[in-house]
C-alpha positions in Angstrom: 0.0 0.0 0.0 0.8 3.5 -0.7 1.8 6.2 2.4 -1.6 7.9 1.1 -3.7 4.7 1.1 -2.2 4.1 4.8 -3.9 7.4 5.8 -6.7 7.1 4.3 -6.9 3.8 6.4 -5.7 5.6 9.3 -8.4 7.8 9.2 -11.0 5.9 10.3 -9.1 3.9 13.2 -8.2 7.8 15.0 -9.2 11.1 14.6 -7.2 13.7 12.5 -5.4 16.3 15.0 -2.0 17.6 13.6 -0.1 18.5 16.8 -0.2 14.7 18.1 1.7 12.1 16.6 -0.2 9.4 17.6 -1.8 9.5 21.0 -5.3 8.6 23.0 -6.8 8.3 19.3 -5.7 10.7 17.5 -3.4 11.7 14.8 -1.7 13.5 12.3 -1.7 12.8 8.8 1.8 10.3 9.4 0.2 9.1 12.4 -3.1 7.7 10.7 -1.0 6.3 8.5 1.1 4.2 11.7 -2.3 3.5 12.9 -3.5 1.6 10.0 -0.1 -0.2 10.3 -1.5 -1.2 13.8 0.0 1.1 15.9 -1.3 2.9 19.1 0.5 5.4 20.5 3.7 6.9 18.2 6.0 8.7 20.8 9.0 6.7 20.6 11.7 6.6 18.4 11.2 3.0 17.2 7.3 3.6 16.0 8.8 6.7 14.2 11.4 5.1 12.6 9.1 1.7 11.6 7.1 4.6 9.2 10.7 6.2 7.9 11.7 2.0 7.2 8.3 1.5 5.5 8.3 4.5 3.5 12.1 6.2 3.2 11.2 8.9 1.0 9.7 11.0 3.5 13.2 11.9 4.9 14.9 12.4 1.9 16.4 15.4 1.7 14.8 17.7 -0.9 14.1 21.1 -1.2 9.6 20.9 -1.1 7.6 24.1 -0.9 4.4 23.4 1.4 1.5 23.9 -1.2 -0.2 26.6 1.1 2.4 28.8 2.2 4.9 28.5 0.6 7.4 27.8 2.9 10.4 25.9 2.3 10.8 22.3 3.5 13.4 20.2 4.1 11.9 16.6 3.4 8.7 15.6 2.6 8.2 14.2 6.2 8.4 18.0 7.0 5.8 19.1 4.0 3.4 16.6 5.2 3.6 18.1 8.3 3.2 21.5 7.1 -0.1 20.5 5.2 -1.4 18.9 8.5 -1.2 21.7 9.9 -3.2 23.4 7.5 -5.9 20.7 7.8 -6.1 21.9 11.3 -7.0 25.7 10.7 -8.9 24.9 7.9 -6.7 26.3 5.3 -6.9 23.2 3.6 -9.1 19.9 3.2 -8.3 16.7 4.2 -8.6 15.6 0.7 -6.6 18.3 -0.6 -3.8 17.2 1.9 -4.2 13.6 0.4 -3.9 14.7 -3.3 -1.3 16.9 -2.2 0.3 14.1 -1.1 -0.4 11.8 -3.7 1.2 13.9 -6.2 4.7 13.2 -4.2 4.6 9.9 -3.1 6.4 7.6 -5.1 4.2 5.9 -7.9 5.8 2.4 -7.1 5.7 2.4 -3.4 4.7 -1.0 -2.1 6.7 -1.9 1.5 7.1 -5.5 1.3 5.6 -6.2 4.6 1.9 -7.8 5.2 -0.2 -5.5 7.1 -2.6 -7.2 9.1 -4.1 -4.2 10.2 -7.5 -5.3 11.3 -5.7 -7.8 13.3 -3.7 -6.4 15.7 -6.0 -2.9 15.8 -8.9 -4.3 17.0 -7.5 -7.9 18.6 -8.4 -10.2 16.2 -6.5 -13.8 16.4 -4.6 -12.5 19.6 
């Protein structure tokens, strides 16, 4: 699955905040996208780098204006972030964050791990 297809996922396991990582069931955009991977609660280092492992190119190093203000970016972990934020104060739609998104996630992203979200979100087979 796609980092986009992840969030949209995401999105209906928490609820989109994007000043919390993960945390009491809510998330930002890259959170809802560790949720649907079956995570709970994102503040260590190891659930933040199982996201960067799954999907590399958000920390690539690139030069990415955010969409909406125009401010200059470091990495596209760093954009998304930005456009979260935006989401937030209503500058921007949820699905305008996700096409936004779309349109710089690799076309031939597929991790090669099985996902079994349900699973291990809700308890299933535990």
């Amino acid at each position: 699955m796609k980092f986009s297809e992840h969030i949209v996922l995401g999105s209906t396991l928490v609820k989109f905040k994007s000043c919390v990582f993960l945390q009491e069931g809510c998330g930002c955009l890259i959170g809802m996208a560790g949720a649907s991977l079956g995570e709970t609660d994102l503040g260590g280092r190891a659930s933040a780098d199982r996201i960067t492992e799954l999907f590399p190119w958000l920390t690539k190093m690139r030069v990415v204006r955010c969409p909406v203000c125009s401010v200059t970016q470091y990495s596209y972990c760093e954009s998304v972030s930005c456009v979260a934020y935006h989401v937030e104060v209503g500058e921007m739609t949820f699905e305008q964050a996700l096409d936004y998104i779309r349109s710089i996630e690799p076309a031939d992203e597929f991790p090669n791990q099985e996902v079994p979200v349900w699973n291990r979100y809700h308890g299933v087979g535990a």
